[in-house]
KOLBAMI-989256 format. One record per residue (C-alpha): residue number from 1; residue in one letter; chain; x, y, z. Coordinates in Angstrom, 1 decimal. Example, Ala and Ser with C-alpha at 12.3 -4.5 7.8 and 13.67 -1.06 7.14 Angstrom:
% KOLBAMI-989256
> 1	a	A	12.3	-4.5	7.8
> 2	s	A	13.7	-1.1	7.1
//
This chain:
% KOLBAMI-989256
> 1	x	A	0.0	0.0	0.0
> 2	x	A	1.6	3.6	-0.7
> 3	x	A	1.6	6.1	1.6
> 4	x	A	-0.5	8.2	-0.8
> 5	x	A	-3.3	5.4	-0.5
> 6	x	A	-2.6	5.5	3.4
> 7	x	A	-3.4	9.2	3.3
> 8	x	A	-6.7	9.0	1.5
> 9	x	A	-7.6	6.1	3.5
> 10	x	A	-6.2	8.0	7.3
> 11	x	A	-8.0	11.1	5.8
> 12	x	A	-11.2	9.4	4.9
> 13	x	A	-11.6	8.4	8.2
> 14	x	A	-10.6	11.5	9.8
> 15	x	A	-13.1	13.3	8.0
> 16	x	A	-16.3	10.5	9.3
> 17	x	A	-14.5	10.9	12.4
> 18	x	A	-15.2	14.6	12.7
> 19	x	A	-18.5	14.4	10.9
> 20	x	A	-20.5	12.7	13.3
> 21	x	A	-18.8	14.1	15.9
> 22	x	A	-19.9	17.5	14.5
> 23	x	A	-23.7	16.2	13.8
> 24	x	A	-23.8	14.2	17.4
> 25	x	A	-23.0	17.8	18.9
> 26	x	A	-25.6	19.7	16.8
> 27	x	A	-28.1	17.1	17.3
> 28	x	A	-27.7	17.5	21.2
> 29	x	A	-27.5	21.1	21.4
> 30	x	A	-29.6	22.4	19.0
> 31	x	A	-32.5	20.1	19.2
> 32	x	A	-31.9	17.6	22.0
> 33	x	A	-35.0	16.2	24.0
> 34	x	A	-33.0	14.1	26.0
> 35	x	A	-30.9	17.3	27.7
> 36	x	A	-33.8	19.7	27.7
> 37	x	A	-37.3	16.9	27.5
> 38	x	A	-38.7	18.7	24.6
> 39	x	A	-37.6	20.5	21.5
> 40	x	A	-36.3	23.8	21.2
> 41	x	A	-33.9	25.9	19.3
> 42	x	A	-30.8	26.2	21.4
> 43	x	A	-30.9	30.0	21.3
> 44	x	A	-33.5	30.0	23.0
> 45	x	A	-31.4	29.3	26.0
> 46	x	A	-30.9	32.2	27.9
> 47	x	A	-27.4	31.1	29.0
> 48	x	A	-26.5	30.9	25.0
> 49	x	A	-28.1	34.2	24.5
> 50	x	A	-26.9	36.5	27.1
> 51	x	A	-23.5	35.0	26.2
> 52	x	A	-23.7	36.8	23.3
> 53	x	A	-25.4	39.8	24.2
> 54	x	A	-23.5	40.4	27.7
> 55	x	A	-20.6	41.2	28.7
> 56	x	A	-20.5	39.4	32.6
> 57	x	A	-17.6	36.7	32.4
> 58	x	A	-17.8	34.1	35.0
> 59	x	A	-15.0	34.5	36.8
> 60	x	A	-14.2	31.4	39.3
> 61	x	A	-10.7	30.4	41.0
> 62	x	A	-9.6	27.0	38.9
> 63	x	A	-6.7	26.4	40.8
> 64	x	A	-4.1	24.5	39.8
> 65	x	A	-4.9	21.5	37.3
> 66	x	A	-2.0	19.3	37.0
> 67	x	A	-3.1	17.7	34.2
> 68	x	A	-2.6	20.9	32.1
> 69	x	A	1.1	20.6	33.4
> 70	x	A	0.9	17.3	32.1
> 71	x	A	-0.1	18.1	29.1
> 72	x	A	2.5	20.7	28.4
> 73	x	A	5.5	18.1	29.2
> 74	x	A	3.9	15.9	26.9
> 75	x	A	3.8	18.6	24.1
> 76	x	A	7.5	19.5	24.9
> 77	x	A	8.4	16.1	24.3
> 78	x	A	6.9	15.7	20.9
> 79	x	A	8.9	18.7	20.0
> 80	x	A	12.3	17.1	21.3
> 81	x	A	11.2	13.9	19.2
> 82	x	A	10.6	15.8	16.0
> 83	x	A	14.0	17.7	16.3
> 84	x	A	15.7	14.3	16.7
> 85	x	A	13.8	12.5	13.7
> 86	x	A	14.7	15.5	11.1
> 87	x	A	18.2	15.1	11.9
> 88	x	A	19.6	12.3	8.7
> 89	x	A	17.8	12.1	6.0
> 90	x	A	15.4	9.7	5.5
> 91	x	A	15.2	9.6	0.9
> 92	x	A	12.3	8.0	-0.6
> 93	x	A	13.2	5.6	-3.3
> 94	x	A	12.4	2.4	-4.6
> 95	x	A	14.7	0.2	-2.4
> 96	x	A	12.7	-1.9	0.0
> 97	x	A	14.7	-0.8	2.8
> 98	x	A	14.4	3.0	2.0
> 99	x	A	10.9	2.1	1.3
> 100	x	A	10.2	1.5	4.7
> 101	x	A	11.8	3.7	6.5
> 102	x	A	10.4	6.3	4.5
> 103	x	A	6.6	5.6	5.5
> 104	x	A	7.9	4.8	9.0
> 105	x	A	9.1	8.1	9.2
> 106	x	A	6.0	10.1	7.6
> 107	x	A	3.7	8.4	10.5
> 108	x	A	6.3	9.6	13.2
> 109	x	A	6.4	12.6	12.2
> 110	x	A	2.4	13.1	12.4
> 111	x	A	2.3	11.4	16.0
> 112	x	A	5.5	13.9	16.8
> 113	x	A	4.8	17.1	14.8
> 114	x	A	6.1	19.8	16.9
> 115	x	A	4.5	22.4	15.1
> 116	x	A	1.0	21.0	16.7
> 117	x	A	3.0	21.0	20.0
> 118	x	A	3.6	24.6	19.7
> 119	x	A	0.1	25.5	19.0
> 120	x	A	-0.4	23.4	21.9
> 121	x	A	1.7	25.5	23.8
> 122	x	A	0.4	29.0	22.4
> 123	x	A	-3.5	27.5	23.6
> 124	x	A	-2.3	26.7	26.6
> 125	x	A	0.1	30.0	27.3
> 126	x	A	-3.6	32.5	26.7
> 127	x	A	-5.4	30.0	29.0
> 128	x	A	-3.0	30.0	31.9
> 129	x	A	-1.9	33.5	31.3
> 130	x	A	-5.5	35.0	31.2
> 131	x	A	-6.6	32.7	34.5
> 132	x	A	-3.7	34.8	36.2
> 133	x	A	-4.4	37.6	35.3
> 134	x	A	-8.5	37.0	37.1
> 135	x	A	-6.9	36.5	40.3
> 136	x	A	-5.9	40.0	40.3
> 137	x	A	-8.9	41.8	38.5
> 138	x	A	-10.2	44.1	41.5
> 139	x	A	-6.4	45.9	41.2
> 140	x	A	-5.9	49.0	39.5
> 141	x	A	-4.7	48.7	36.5
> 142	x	A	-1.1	50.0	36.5
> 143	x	A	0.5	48.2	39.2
> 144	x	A	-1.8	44.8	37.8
> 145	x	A	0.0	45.0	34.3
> 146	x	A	3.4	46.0	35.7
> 147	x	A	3.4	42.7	37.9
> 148	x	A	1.9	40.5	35.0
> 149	x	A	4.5	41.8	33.2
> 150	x	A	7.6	41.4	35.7
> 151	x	A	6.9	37.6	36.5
> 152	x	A	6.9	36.9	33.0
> 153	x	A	10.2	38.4	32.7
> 154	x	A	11.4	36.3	35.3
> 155	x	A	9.7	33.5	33.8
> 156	x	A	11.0	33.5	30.1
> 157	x	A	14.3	35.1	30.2
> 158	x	A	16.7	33.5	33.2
> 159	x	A	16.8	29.9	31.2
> 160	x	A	16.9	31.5	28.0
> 161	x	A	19.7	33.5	29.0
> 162	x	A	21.6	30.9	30.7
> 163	x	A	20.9	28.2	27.0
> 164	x	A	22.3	30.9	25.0
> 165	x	A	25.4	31.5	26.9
> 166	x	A	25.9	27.9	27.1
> 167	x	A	25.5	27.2	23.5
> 168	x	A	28.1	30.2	23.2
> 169	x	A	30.9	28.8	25.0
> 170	x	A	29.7	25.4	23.2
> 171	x	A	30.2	27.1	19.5
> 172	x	A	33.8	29.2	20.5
> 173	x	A	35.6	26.4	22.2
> 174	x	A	34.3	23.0	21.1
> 175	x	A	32.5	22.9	17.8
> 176	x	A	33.6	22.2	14.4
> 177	x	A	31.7	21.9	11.2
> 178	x	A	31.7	17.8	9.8
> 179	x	A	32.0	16.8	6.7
> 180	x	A	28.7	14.8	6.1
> 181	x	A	26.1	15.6	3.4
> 182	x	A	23.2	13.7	4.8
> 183	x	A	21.6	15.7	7.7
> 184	x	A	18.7	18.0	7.4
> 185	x	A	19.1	21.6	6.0
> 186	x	A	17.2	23.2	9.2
> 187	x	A	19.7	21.3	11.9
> 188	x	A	22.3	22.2	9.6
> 189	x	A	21.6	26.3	9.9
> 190	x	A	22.6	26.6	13.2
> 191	x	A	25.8	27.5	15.1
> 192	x	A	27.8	28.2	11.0
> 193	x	A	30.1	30.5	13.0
> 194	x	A	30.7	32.4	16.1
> 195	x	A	27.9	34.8	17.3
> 196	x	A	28.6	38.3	17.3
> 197	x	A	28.0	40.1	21.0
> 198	x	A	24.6	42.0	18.8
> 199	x	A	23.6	38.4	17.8
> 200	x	A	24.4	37.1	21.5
> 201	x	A	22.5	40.1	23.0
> 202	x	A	19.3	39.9	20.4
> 203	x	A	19.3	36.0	21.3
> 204	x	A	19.2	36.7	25.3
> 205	x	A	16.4	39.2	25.0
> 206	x	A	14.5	37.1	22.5
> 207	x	A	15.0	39.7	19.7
> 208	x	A	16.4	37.1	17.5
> 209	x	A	16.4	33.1	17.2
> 210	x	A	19.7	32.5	15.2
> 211	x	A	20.9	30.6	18.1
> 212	x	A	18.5	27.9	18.6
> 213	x	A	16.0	25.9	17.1
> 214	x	A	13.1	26.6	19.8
> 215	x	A	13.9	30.6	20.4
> 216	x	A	11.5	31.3	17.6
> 217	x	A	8.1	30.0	19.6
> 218	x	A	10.0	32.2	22.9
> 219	x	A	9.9	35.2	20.8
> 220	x	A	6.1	34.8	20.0
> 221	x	A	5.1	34.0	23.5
> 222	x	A	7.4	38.1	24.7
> 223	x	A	5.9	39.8	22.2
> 224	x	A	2.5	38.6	23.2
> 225	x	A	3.5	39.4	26.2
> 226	x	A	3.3	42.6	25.7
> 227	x	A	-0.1	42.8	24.3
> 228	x	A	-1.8	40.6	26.4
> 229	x	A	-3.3	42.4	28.8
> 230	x	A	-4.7	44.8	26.3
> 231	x	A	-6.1	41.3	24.6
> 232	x	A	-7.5	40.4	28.4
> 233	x	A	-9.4	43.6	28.6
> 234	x	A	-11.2	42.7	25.4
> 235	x	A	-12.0	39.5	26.3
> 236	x	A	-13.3	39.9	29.7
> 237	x	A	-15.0	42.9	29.2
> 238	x	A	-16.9	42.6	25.9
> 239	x	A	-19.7	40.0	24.9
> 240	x	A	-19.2	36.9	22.8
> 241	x	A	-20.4	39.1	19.5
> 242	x	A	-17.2	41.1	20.3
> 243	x	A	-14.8	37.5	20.1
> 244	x	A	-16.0	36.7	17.3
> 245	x	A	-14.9	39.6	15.6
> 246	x	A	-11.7	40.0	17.4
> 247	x	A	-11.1	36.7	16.6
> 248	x	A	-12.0	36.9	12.7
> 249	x	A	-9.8	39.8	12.5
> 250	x	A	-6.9	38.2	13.7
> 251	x	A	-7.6	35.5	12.1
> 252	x	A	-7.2	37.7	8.9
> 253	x	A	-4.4	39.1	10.3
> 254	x	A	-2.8	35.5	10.3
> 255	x	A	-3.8	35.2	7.0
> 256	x	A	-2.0	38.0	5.7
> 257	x	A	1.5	37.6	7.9
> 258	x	A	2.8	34.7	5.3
> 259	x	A	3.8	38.1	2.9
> 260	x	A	6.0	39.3	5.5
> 261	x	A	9.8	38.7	4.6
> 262	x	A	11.8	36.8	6.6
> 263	x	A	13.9	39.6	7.5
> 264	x	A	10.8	40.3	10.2
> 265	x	A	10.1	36.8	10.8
> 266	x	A	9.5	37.1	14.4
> 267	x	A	6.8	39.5	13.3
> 268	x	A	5.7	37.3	11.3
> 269	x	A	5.3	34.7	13.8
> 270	x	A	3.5	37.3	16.4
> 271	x	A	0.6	38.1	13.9
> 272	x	A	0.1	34.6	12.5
> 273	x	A	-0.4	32.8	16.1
> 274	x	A	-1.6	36.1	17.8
> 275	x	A	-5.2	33.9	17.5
> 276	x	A	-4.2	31.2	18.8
> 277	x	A	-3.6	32.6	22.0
> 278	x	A	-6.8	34.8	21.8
> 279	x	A	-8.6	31.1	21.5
> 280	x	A	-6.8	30.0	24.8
> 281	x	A	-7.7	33.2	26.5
> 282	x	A	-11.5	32.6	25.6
> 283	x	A	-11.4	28.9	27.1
> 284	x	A	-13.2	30.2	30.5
> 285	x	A	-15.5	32.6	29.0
> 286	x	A	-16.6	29.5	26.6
> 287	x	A	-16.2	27.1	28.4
> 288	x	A	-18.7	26.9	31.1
> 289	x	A	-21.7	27.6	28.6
> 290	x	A	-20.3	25.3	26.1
> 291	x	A	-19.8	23.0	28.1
> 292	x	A	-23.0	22.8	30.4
> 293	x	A	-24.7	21.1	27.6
> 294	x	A	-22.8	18.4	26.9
> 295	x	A	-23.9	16.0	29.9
> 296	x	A	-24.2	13.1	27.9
> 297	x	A	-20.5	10.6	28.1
> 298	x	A	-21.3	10.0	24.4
> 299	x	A	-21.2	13.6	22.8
> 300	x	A	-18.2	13.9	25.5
> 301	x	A	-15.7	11.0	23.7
> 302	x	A	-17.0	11.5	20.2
> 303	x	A	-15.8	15.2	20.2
> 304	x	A	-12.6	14.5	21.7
> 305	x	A	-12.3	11.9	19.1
> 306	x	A	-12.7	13.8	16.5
> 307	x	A	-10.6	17.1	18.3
> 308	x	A	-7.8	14.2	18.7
> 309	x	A	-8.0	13.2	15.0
> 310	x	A	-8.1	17.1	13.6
> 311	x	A	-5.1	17.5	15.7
> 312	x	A	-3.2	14.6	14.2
> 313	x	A	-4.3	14.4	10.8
> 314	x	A	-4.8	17.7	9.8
> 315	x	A	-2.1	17.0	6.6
> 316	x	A	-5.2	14.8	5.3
> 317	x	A	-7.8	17.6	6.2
> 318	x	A	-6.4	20.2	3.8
> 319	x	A	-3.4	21.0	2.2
> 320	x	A	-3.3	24.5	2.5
> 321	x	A	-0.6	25.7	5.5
> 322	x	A	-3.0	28.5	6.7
> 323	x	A	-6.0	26.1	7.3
> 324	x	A	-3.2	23.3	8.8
> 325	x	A	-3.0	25.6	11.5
> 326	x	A	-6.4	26.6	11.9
> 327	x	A	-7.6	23.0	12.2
> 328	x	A	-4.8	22.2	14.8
> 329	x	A	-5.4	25.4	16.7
> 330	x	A	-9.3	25.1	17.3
> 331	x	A	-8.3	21.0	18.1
> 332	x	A	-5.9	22.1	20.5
> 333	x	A	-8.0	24.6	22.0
> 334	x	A	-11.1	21.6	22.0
> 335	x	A	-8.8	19.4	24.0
> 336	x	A	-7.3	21.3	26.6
> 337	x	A	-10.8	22.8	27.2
> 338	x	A	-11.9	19.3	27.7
> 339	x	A	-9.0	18.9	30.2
> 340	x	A	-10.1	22.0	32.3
> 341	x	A	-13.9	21.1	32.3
> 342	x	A	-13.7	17.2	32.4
> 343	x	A	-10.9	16.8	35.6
> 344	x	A	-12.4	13.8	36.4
> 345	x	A	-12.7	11.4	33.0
> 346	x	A	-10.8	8.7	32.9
> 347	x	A	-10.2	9.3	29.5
> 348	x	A	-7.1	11.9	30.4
> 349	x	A	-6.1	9.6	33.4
> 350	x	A	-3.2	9.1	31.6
> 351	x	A	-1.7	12.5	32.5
> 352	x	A	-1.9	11.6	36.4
> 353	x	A	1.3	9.0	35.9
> 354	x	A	4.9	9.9	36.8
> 355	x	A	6.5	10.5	33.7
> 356	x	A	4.0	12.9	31.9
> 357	x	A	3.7	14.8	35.7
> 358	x	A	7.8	14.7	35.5
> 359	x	A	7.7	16.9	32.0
> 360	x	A	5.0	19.1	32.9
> 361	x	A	7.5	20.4	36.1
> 362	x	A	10.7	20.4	34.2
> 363	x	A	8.7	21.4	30.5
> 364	x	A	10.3	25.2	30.1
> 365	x	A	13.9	23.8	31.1
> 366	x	A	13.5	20.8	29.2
> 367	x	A	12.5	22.5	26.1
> 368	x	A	15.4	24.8	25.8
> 369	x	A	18.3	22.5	27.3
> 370	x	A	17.0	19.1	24.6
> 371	x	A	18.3	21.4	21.6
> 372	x	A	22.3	22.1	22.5
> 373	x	A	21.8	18.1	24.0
> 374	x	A	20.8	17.5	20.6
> 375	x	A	23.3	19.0	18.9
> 376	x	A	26.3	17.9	20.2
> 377	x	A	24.8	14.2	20.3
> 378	x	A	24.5	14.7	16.9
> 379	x	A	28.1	16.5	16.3
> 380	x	A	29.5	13.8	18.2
> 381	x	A	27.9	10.6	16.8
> 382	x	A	29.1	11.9	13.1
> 383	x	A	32.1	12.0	14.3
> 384	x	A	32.9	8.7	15.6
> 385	x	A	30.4	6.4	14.2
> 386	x	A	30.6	4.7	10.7
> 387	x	A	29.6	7.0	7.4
> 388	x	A	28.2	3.9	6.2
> 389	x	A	25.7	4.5	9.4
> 390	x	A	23.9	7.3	8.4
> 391	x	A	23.4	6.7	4.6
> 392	x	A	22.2	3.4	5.3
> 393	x	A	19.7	3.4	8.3
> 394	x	A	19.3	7.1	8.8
> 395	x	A	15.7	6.8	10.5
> 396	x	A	17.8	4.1	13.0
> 397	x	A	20.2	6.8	13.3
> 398	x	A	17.4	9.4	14.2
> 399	x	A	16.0	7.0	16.8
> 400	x	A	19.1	7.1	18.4
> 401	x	A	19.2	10.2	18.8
> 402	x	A	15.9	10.0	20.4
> 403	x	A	17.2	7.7	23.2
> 404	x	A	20.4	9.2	24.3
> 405	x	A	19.6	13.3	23.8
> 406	x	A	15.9	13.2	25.5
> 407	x	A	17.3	11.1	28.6
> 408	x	A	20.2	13.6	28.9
> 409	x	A	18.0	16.6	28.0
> 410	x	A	15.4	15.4	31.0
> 411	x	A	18.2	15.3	34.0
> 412	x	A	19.8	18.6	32.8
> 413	x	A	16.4	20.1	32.8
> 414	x	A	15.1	18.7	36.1
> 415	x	A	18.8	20.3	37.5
> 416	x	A	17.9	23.4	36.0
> 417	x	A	14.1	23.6	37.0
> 418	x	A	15.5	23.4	40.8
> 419	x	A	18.6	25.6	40.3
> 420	x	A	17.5	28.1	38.2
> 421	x	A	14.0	28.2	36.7
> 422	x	A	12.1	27.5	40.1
> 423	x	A	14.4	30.0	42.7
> 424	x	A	13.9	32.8	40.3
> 425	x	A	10.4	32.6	39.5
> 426	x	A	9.3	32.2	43.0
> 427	x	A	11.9	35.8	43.6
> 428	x	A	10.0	37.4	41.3
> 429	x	A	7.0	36.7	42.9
> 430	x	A	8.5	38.1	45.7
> 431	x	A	9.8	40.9	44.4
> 432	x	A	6.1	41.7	42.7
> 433	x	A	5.0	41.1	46.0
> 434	x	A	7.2	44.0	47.0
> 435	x	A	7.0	46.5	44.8
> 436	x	A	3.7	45.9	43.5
> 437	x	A	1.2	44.7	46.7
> 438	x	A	-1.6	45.1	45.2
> 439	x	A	-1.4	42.7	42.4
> 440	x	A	-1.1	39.9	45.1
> 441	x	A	-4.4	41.1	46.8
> 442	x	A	-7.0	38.0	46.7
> 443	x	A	-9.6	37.5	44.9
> 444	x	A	-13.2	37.6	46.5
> 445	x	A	-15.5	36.1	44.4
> 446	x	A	-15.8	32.2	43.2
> 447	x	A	-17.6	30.5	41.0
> 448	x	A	-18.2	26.8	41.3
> 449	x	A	-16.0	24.4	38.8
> 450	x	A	-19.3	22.6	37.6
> 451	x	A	-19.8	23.8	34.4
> 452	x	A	-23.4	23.7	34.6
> 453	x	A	-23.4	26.8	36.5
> 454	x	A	-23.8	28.8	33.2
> 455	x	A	-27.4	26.9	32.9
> 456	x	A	-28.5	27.1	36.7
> 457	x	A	-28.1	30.7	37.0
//
């Protein structure tokens, strides 16, 4: 079977998958006797319509969900798998052996796509971000955005700073270029010579992502930074008529980023995922209305389904780059609002075990430190191990790489999450906590977690 007949088949069944998980949920909300007894447009439900007419956001203190930390190591790891498996070359041709590995390597590189992990990750960043910023919302403004603003500074830049200057002294006193054809042309871009101190600088303050193969998604998540509090005003204070043109303009806005150069790539990145985190933001305004009417376990596990399979297959859903990422981002935004407002399925259970709760502490430290593992790994096996190696078995190769760097890259992250990433985020709590009391003042009002709230009241 080729993999082109794989792909009509995986995308066939992709597409049923979402349809009837798309007609289940109409059929249940808009006319569903069993939820409601009797028939009855849902927007007739006054939940549904103030939504959309109102501007109150039910604000509520969700704690802390581990599995969303889960999650989040999970998604970190796909990344480091997808760096390792575009390392040699894996060439189609008609050799049995290449054959094989070939198609072996296209369905690895859908289960481990790390550009859905990112969008994972930009989902996730507006939900966690915009659930911080509730605790605070009855301080003035001022000395609310200046602390938002300082933890994130504390939170992003100390382990980007300290990767960087690692990978410095790595490039000026250890590395050398090999002579081997066969490795990808993106792990190949990096570390060509020795950073300037302007390059060093730009890649410290995440200005620039010529050092590193994961700066690029850091510079996204400062510059959003930046504009997400004026993004949280929106959100909280306007009506759901008000999202859903926010949210079509930006999605326009993404639309029209891929005619930026790449001289303002990091620009470019900004406007075309600026959505995305809009959609995580959104999660608890949606979320307890959407949510509310989906009682029945069915709807529940036939959505997810079909989120799970948008998420995964979204090469076979369309072949447009633009729509790619619109599929994955509303799928990524379906599951991890399933996560908040179904804490208790078994269906997630998985993200209770050890090693998933592992990467969800270590994730940030993890992420940056698997790159410079990976890179000397790499360096270091074309060096010593047989030419032959590489040509022959590259995908075996890429595995490889897979079980020596993400090992290495997991207990040089867990030493950094204790030694640096940890000590000075909880100091720049304290320091917020000095210079700006106020954003620490507690919140008053909660709203129970049951998400049938939105239909009770």
């Amino acid at each position: 079977m080729s993999t082109s007949q794989i792909g009509v088949g995986w995308g066939i069944v992709t597409m049923l998958c979402s349809f009837v998980a798309t007609s289940t949920w109409l059929w249940f909300v808009w006319y569903n006797p069993i939820l409601m007894g009797y028939w009855q447009p849902a927007w007739e439900h006054m939940a549904i319509r103030d939504f959309f007419l109102k501007s109150a956001f039910p604000y509520k203190n969700y704690g802390f969900i581990s599995r969303l930390e889960s999650l989040r190591g999970l998604a970190a790891v796909m990344v480091a798998v997808h760096h390792c498996l575009k390392i040699f070359l894996v060439a189609k041709t008609p050799l049995p052996l290449d054959k094989f590995q070939f198609h072996s390597a296209f369905w690895l590189h859908l289960l481990f796509a790390g550009s859905s992990a990112v969008i994972l990750f930009f989902v996730h960043s507006g939900l966690v971000l915009g659930l911080s910023l509730d605790k605070s919302r009855d301080v003035q403004a001022l000395p609310r955005w200046a602390g938002f603003w300082m933890r994130r500074i504390f939170r992003l830049y100390p382990m980007q700073i300290f990767t960087i200057l690692l990978s410095l002294v790595y490039v000026t006193c250890f590395f050398h270029t090999p002579h081997y054809i066969h490795i990808d042309h993106w792990f190949e871009k990096f570390f060509r010579h020795t950073p300037t101190l302007l390059e060093v600088v730009q890649n410290c303050l995440l200005a620039s992502s010529s050092m590193s193969g994961v700066t690029w998604s850091l510079c996204v998540e400062a510059i959003v930074s930046v504009l997400f509090p004026l993004l949280y005003v929106f959100n909280r204070k306007g009506n759901g008529l008000l999202d859903l043109a926010l949210l079509g303009g930006f999605l326009f806005l993404s639309f029209k980023s891929a005619g930026i150069s790449d001289e303002y790539a990091i620009y470019r990145n900004t406007l075309q995922f600026l959505y995305v985190f809009y959609l995580g933001l959104s999660i608890p305004k949606w979320g307890p209305t959407v949510f509310s009417m989906l009682t029945h376990k069915v709807v529940r596990v036939a959505l997810s389904l079909g989120a799970l399979f948008l998420f995964f297959g979204y090469q076979f859903v369309t072949p447009n780059p633009f729509l790619q990422v619109v599929v994955r981002s509303f799928s990524a935004t379906w599951l991890i609002a399933s996560v908040v407002y179904y804490q208790d399925s078994p269906m997630y259970g998985f993200l209770d075990r050890a090693l998933p709760t592992l990467f969800g502490k270590i994730c940030y430290s993890f992420y940056l430190m698997h790159f410079i593992t990976l890179y000397i790994t790499a360096w270091l096996f074309m060096d010593y191990a047989p030419a032959w190696l590489p040509t022959t078995y590259p995908l075996a190769c890429n595995l490889v790489m897979v079980l020596i760097s993400v090992p290495i890259a997991t207990g040089l992250g867990y030493c950094c999450n204790h030694l640096i990433e940890e000590p000075l985020v909880r100091f720049g709590k304290r320091l917020v906590t000095r210079l700006c009391p106020a954003v620490r003042k507690p919140v008053k009002e909660e709203i129970p977690l049951e998400p049938s709230y939105a239909l009770q009241n």
